[in-house]
N, C-alpha and C positions, 0 to 999 in steps of 0.2 A: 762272785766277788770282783770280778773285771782285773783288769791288767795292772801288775805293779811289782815290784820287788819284797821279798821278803826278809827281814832283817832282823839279826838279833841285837836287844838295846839289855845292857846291864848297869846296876850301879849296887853300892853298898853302901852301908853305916845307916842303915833305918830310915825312917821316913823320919819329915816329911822331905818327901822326894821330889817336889817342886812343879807337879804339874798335875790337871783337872780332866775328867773324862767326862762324855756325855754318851746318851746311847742305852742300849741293853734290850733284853728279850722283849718285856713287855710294853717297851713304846715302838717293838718293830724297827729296829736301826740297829746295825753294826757300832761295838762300841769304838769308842775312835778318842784320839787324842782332845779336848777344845782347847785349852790354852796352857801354855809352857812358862813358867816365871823364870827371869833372868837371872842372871847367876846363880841357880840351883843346880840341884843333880841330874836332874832331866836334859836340861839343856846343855851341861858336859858332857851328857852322854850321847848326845847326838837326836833325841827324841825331837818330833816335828809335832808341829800343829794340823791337824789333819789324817796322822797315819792311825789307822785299824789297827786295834790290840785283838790280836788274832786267839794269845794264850797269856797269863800270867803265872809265872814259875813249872810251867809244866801244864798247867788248867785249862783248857779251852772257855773260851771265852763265848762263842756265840750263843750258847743255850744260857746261859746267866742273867737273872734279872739285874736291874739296876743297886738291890741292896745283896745280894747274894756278890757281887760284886764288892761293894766297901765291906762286906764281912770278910773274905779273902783276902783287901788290902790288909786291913787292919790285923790281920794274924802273919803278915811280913815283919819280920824284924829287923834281919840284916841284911839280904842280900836278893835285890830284885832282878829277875830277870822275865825282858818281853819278847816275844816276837809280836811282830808288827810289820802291818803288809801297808809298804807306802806305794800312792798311785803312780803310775809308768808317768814319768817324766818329769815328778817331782826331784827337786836337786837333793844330792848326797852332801850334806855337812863335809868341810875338811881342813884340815890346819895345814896352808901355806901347800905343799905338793903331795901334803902326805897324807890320804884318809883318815879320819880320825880313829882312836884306837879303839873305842868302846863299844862299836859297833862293826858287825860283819855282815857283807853277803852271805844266804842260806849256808851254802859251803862252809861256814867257818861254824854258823852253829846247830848243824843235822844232831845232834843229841838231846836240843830242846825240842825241836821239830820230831823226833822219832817220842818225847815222852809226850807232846803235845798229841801227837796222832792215837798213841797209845788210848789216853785218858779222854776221848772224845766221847760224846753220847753216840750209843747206836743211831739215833736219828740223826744225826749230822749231816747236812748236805749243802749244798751249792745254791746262796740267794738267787734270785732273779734280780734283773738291774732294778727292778719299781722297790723291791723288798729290799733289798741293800739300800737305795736311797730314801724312803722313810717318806711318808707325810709329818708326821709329828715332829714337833721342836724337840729335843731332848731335855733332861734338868742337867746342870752341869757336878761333878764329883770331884773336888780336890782335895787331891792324897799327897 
Protein backbone atom coordinates (compact mmCIF):
# COMPACT_ATOMS: atom_id res chain seq x y z
CA UNK A 1 0.00 0.00 0.00
CA UNK A 2 3.16 2.44 0.32
CA UNK A 3 3.47 5.11 2.86
CA UNK A 4 0.81 7.21 4.47
CA UNK A 5 -1.18 7.76 7.51
CA UNK A 6 -4.08 5.99 8.70
CA UNK A 7 -7.06 7.83 9.74
CA UNK A 8 -10.37 7.48 11.13
CA UNK A 9 -13.28 9.53 9.24
CA UNK A 10 -16.84 9.49 10.82
CA UNK A 11 -20.21 10.99 10.23
CA UNK A 12 -23.86 10.48 11.04
CA UNK A 13 -27.54 11.02 10.10
CA UNK A 14 -27.51 8.66 6.95
CA UNK A 15 -26.57 9.25 3.62
CA UNK A 16 -26.35 10.84 1.31
CA UNK A 17 -23.04 11.45 2.66
CA UNK A 18 -21.74 13.69 0.05
CA UNK A 19 -18.92 11.91 -1.59
CA UNK A 20 -18.00 9.31 -4.76
CA UNK A 21 -15.61 6.25 -4.75
CA UNK A 22 -13.95 4.64 -7.54
CA UNK A 23 -11.94 1.51 -7.60
CA UNK A 24 -12.63 -2.26 -6.30
CA UNK A 25 -11.57 -5.86 -6.83
CA UNK A 26 -12.43 -6.55 -10.11
CA UNK A 27 -10.85 -3.52 -11.93
CA UNK A 28 -7.65 -4.18 -9.85
CA UNK A 29 -7.37 -0.81 -7.81
CA UNK A 30 -7.55 0.19 -4.28
CA UNK A 31 -10.90 1.64 -3.57
CA UNK A 32 -10.17 5.30 -3.06
CA UNK A 33 -12.04 8.35 -2.43
CA UNK A 34 -12.73 10.42 -6.55
CA UNK A 35 -14.63 13.25 -5.47
CA UNK A 36 -16.01 14.93 -2.28
CA UNK A 37 -19.09 17.54 -2.65
CA UNK A 38 -19.03 20.72 -0.72
CA UNK A 39 -20.70 21.32 2.07
CA UNK A 40 -21.70 17.75 2.68
CA UNK A 41 -20.86 15.38 5.35
CA UNK A 42 -17.79 14.18 3.83
CA UNK A 43 -16.15 17.24 3.63
CA UNK A 44 -17.09 18.14 7.45
CA UNK A 45 -15.67 15.23 8.17
CA UNK A 46 -12.39 15.77 7.05
CA UNK A 47 -12.60 13.00 3.96
CA UNK A 48 -10.01 13.96 1.03
CA UNK A 49 -10.11 13.29 -2.56
CA UNK A 50 -7.62 10.73 -3.04
CA UNK A 51 -7.42 8.75 0.29
CA UNK A 52 -7.79 4.69 0.27
CA UNK A 53 -10.94 3.33 2.00
CA UNK A 54 -9.12 0.82 3.58
CA UNK A 55 -12.61 -0.58 5.60
CA UNK A 56 -16.08 0.57 5.86
CA UNK A 57 -17.82 0.21 9.45
CA UNK A 58 -15.54 -2.48 10.42
CA UNK A 59 -15.49 -4.42 6.51
CA UNK A 60 -12.40 -4.48 4.72
CA UNK A 61 -12.49 -3.15 1.76
CA UNK A 62 -9.86 -4.66 -0.56
CA UNK A 63 -11.42 -7.93 -1.43
CA UNK A 64 -14.83 -6.25 -2.50
CA UNK A 65 -15.97 -5.67 -5.81
CA UNK A 66 -17.24 -2.64 -7.03
CA UNK A 67 -21.08 -3.63 -6.34
CA UNK A 68 -20.60 -5.62 -3.32
CA UNK A 69 -19.36 -2.31 -2.38
CA UNK A 70 -22.80 -0.02 -3.04
CA UNK A 71 -24.50 -3.06 -1.42
CA UNK A 72 -22.67 -2.32 1.89
CA UNK A 73 -23.27 1.35 1.43
CA UNK A 74 -26.60 1.23 0.85
CA UNK A 75 -27.37 -1.10 4.23
CA UNK A 76 -25.74 2.30 6.24
CA UNK A 77 -28.22 4.10 7.78
CA UNK A 78 -26.99 6.14 10.58
CA UNK A 79 -23.72 6.12 11.30
CA UNK A 80 -20.55 5.81 8.93
CA UNK A 81 -17.41 5.06 9.93
CA UNK A 82 -13.90 4.81 7.56
CA UNK A 83 -10.62 4.19 7.91
CA UNK A 84 -8.69 5.56 5.21
CA UNK A 85 -5.09 5.34 4.59
CA UNK A 86 -4.05 9.09 3.12
CA UNK A 87 -0.71 9.22 1.12
CA UNK A 88 2.55 10.51 3.32
CA UNK A 89 2.41 14.02 2.69
CA UNK A 90 -0.93 14.72 1.89
CA UNK A 91 -2.15 17.75 4.25
CA UNK A 92 -4.40 17.05 7.35
CA UNK A 93 -7.58 19.34 7.11
CA UNK A 94 -7.82 21.74 10.35
CA UNK A 95 -9.88 24.57 11.76
CA UNK A 96 -7.65 27.63 12.58
CA UNK A 97 -4.88 25.75 15.27
CA UNK A 98 -6.94 23.14 16.03
CA UNK A 99 -7.18 19.68 14.08
CA UNK A 100 -10.30 19.01 13.09
CA UNK A 101 -12.67 16.93 15.36
CA UNK A 102 -13.98 14.24 13.08
CA UNK A 103 -11.21 12.79 12.46
CA UNK A 104 -8.08 10.97 14.19
CA UNK A 105 -4.62 9.59 14.01
CA UNK A 106 -4.73 5.64 14.15
CA UNK A 107 -4.26 6.07 17.98
CA UNK A 108 -7.46 7.59 18.44
CA UNK A 109 -9.29 4.91 16.46
CA UNK A 110 -7.52 1.29 17.16
CA UNK A 111 -11.02 -0.18 17.83
CA UNK A 112 -12.00 0.20 14.16
CA UNK A 113 -8.74 -0.92 13.08
CA UNK A 114 -8.77 -4.04 15.64
CA UNK A 115 -12.58 -4.89 13.98
CA UNK A 116 -11.19 -4.15 10.57
CA UNK A 117 -8.23 -6.58 11.03
CA UNK A 118 -10.46 -8.93 12.79
CA UNK A 119 -13.00 -9.17 9.61
CA UNK A 120 -10.38 -9.48 6.99
CA UNK A 121 -10.30 -12.41 4.37
CA UNK A 122 -7.79 -14.92 5.10
CA UNK A 123 -6.26 -13.88 1.79
CA UNK A 124 -5.45 -10.57 2.64
CA UNK A 125 -2.09 -9.29 1.81
CA UNK A 126 0.05 -6.30 0.86
CA UNK A 127 -0.42 -4.90 -3.03
CA UNK A 128 2.62 -4.39 -5.06
CA UNK A 129 3.11 -0.77 -6.13
CA UNK A 130 1.90 -1.78 -10.26
CA UNK A 131 -1.30 -3.67 -8.28
CA UNK A 132 -2.22 -0.74 -6.13
CA UNK A 133 -1.84 1.67 -8.99
CA UNK A 134 -4.09 -0.08 -11.47
CA UNK A 135 -4.03 0.14 -15.38
CA UNK A 136 -7.83 0.54 -15.57
CA UNK A 137 -9.75 3.87 -15.19
CA UNK A 138 -12.13 3.09 -12.41
CA UNK A 139 -16.29 3.79 -12.80
CA UNK A 140 -16.95 6.30 -10.17
CA UNK A 141 -19.75 5.43 -7.01
CA UNK A 142 -21.67 8.30 -5.26
CA UNK A 143 -23.02 7.62 -1.88
Amino acid sequence: MGTGDFICISMTGGAPWGFRLQGGKEQKQPLQVAKIRSQSKASDSGLCEGDEVVSINGNPCEDLTYPEVIKLMENITDSLHLLVKRKAGAPFLSLGDQPHPSFLHLRGCASLLAVTLANRPSGWRKLTRDQHLGKQQPSPLSV
